[in-house]
Steps between C-alpha positions, in 0.01 A plus 500: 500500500664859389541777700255691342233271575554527848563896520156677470634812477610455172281525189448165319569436186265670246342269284252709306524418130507801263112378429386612840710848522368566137104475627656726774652733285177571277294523765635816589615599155304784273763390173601861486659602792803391680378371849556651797778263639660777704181489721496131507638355797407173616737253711749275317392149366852374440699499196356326138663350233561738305779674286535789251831472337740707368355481169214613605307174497260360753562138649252353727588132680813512234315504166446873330129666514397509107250716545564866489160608601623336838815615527347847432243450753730395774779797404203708654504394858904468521612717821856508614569565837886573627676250225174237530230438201157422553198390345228711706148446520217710753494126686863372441912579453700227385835516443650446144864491310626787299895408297551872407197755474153411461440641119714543201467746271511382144460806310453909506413769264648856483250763401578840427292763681517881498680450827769265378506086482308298694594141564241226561555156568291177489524243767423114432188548715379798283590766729622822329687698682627822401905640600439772706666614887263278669520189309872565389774235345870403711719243382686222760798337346602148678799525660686227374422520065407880507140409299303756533162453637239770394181571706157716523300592765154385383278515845478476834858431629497228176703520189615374161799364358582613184530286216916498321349595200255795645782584697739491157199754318552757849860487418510592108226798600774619790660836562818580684499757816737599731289478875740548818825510237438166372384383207191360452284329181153518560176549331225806516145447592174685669802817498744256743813329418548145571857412549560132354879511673825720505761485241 
């Protein structure tokens, strides 16, 4: 017998399929909005199988989630608290995986306004989000290779890599500018600039 079986002060295993949070979920969904998981609070039901990759792909019990509608649906009610994902619902919070950010961006448009470029980008949930000072870009680089990893703030404390070849179509649209005496490249949107690293 584990531990865990014998500690009730620890929350059991969740073992709520993806069937039963989806009646959940459109219960209290109008299709239109995001919901309201910042108000949703409800106690922790464990942790759940479940993992979004780096590539941005969903895996539930080990095998991917094929349906995008789902994947959509569940990107909804993600919440991150401290450096913890969650699936919430107004009943239940269950734990879940997350390899590198929960969305990736797989493309953007530029579009010229009166005011100057504005850069949107596309998420593989269908979020847009547009480059501005409160959903802004920054770039990590791993400490041992140097890769550069590109990110954007989409909502609520969550964010998106940026696909290599996104990230590629930022750099051919960059600018050099000197901030603090060094040089940066970077790229102009909503009337900010973006730095995409020194040189």
């Amino acid at each position: 017998m584990s531990g865990s079986e014998n500690n009730p002060d620890q929350p059991e295993q969740a073992h709520k399929d993806l069937g039963q949070i989806l009646t959940e979920l459109e219960k209290n969904s109008d299709g239109q909005s995001l919901p309201p998981v910042e108000k949703w609070n409800p106690d922790f039901c464990g942790d759940m199988e479940l993992v979004i990759k780096r590539d941005g792909s969903w895996h539930y019990q080990g095998s991917p989630i094929g349906r995008q509608r789902l994947v959509k649906l569940f990107s909804t009610v993600l919440k991150k608290e401290d450096d913890k994902y969650f699936l919430v619902t107004p009943v239940e919070k269950l734990g879940i995986r997350v390899e590198d950010a929960p969305f990736l961006v797989i493309r953007m448009q530029v579009k010229d306004t009166a005011d100057g470029p504005l850069i949107t980008f596309e998420d593989n949930c269908d979020n847009q989000i547009i480059l501005t000072e409160d959903n802004p870009i920054w770039v990590e680089h791993d400490s041992k290779t140097g890769e550069p990893s590109p990110y954007i703030m989409v909502r609520r404390n969550l964010h998106a890599l940026i696909h290599r070849n996104v990230f590629y179509e930022l750099v051919e649209r960059a600018e050099e500018r000197v901030i603090d005496e060094q040089k940066h490249l970077g790229v102009i949107s909503a009337g900010e600039f973006f730095s995409l690293g020194t040189i």
